[in-house]
Legacy VTK file of the C-alpha trace (Angstrom):
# vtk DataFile Version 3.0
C-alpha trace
ASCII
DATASET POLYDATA
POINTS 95 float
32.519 19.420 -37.270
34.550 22.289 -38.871
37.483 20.942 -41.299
39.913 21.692 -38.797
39.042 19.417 -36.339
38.827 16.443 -38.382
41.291 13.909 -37.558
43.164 11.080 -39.744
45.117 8.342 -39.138
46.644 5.955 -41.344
47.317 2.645 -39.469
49.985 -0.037 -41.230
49.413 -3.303 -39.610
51.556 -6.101 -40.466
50.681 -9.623 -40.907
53.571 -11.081 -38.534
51.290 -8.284 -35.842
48.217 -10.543 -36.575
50.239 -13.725 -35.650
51.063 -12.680 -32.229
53.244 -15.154 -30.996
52.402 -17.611 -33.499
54.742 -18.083 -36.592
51.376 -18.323 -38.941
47.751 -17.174 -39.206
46.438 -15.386 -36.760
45.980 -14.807 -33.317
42.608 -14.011 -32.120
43.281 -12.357 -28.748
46.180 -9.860 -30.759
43.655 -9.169 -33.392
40.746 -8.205 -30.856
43.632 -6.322 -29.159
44.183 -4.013 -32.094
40.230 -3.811 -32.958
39.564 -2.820 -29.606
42.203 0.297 -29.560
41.109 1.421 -33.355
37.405 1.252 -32.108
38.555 3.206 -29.244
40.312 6.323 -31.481
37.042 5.829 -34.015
35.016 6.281 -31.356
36.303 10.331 -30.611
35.628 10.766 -33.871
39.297 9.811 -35.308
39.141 8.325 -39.141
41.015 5.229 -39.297
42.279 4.076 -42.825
43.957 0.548 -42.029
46.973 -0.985 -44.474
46.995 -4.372 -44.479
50.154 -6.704 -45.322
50.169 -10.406 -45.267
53.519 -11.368 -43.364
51.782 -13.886 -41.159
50.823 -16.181 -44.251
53.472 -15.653 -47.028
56.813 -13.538 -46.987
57.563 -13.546 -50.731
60.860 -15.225 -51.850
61.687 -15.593 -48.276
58.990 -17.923 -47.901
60.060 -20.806 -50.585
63.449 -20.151 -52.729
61.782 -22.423 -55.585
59.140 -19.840 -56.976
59.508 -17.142 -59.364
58.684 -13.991 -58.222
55.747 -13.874 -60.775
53.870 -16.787 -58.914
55.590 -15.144 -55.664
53.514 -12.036 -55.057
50.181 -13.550 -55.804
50.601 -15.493 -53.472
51.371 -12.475 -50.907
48.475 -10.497 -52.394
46.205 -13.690 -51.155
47.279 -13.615 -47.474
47.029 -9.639 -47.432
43.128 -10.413 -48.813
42.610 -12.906 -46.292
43.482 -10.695 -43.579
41.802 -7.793 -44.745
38.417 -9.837 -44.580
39.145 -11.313 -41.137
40.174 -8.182 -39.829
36.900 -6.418 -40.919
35.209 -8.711 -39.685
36.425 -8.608 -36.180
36.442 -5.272 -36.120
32.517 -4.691 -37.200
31.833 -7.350 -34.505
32.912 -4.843 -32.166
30.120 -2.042 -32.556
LINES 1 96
95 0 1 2 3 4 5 6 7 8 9 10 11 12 13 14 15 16 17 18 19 20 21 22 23 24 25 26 27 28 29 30 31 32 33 34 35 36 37 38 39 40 41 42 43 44 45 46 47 48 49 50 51 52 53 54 55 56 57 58 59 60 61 62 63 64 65 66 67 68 69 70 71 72 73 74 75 76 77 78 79 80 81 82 83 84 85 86 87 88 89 90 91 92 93 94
C-alpha cells in the first residue's frame, strides 16, 4: 500500500451514543451497531482511531451540584475507562 492510499479516520463516540435510549450504561444492540459499521470501514483497509467520552455514566458538575470539580472529573475519567474496555471488547468479538 503506497502512502497515498492510506486512509484515517478519527471516530469521537460519546457516552450518551453508548446509552441508546437508555439514560445510563449502555446499550448492547447500539454498541454492536457502531462495532459492526467500524469493522465494516476497517475491513477496506480504513484505520480507525476511536475517542471515547463517558456521558452515559457521569456528566461532570451536571451530574451532582455537591462535588468539587477536583473529585468531579475523576469520576468522568472512570466512566470514559469503563467504556473504553467494554467497547474493545465488543468490538474484538467481532473478528
Amino acid at each position: 500500500m503506497m502512502m497515498n492510499d492510506l486512509k484515517r479516520i478519527l471516530l469521537k463516540l460519546s457516552g450518551e451514543a453508548l446509552a441508546g435510549d437508555k439514560d445510563f450504561g449502555f446499550d448492547e444492540a447500539t454498541c454492536l451497531k457502531v462495532a459492526e459499521q467500524v469493522k465494516q470501514i476497517t475491513d477496506k483497509g480504513t484505520q480507525v482511531a476511536i475517542v471515547i467520552g463517558g456521558g452515559n455514566f457521569w456528566r461532570g458538575r451536571n451530574s451532582s451540584k455537591l462535588l468539587e470539580r477536583t473529585n468531579s472529573d475523576p469520576l468522568g475519567m472512570l466512566g470514559t475507562v469503563m467504556n473504553r474496555i467494554y467497547v474493545s471488547g465488543l468490538f474484538r468479538n467481532l473478528r
